[in-house]
C-alpha positions as CSV (number, residue, x, y, z in Angstrom):
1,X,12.6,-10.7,9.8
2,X,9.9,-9.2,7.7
3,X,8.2,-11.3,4.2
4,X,7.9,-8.9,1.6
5,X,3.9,-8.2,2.2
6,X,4.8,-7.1,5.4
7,X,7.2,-4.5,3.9
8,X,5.1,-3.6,1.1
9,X,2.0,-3.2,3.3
10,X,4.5,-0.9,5.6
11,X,5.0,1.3,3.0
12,X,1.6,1.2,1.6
13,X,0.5,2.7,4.7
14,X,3.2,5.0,5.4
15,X,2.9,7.1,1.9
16,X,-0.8,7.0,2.5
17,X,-0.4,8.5,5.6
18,X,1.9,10.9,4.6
19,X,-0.8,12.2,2.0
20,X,-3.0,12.5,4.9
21,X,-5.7,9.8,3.2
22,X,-7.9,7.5,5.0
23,X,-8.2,3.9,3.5
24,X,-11.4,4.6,2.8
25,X,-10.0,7.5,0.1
26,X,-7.3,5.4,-1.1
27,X,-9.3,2.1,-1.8
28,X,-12.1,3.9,-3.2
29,X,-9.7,5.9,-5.8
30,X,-8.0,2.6,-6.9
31,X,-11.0,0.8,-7.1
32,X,-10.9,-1.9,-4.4
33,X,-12.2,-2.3,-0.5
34,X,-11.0,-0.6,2.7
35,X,-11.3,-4.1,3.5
36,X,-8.8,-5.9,0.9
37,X,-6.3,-2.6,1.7
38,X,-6.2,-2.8,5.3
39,X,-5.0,-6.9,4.1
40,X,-2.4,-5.7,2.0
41,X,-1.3,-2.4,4.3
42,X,-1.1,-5.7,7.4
43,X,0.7,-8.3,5.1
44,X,-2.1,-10.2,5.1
45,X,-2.7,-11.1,1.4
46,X,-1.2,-11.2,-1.8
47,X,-1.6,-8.5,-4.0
48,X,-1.6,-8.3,-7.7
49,X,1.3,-5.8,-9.4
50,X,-1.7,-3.8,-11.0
51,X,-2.9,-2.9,-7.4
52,X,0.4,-2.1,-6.8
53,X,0.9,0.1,-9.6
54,X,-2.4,1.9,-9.5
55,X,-1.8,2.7,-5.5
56,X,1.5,4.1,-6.4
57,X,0.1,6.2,-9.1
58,X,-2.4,7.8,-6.8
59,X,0.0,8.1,-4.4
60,X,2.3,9.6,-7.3
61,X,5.3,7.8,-5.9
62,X,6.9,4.7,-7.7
63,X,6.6,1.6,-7.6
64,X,9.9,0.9,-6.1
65,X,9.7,2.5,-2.8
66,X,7.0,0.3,-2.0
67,X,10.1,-2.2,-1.5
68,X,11.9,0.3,0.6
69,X,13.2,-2.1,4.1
70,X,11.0,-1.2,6.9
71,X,12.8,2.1,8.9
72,X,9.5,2.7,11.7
């Protein structure tokens, strides 16, 4: 069973890739480290919902689907 980081971070990582980004491109247009996104995109750390809202911004998906269960 997954926590919710882990499914969050899933998804992270899944819509990025779907835009073809790097985390380099992503962290750097949200304002945070490739280092602290590759944490969340693993499940490794706790995120704050402003994080959360500016990646899905970028990303130009909402919020929500970051929640999606895990389906790959």
């Amino acid at each position: 069973m997954y926590n919710i980081f882990q499914i969050v971070g899933h998804n992270v990582k899944k819509y990025r890739k779907l835009r073809k980004m790097s985390q380099i491109d992503l962290a750097v247009a949200v304002g945070i480290d490739r280092s602290y996104l590759s944490e969340i995109e693993n499940g490794h750390t706790n995120f704050s919902i402003g994080i959360l809202c500016a990646i899905a911004d970028y990303l130009e998906i909402k919020i929500v689907d970051f929640f999606e269960a895990m389906s790959d």
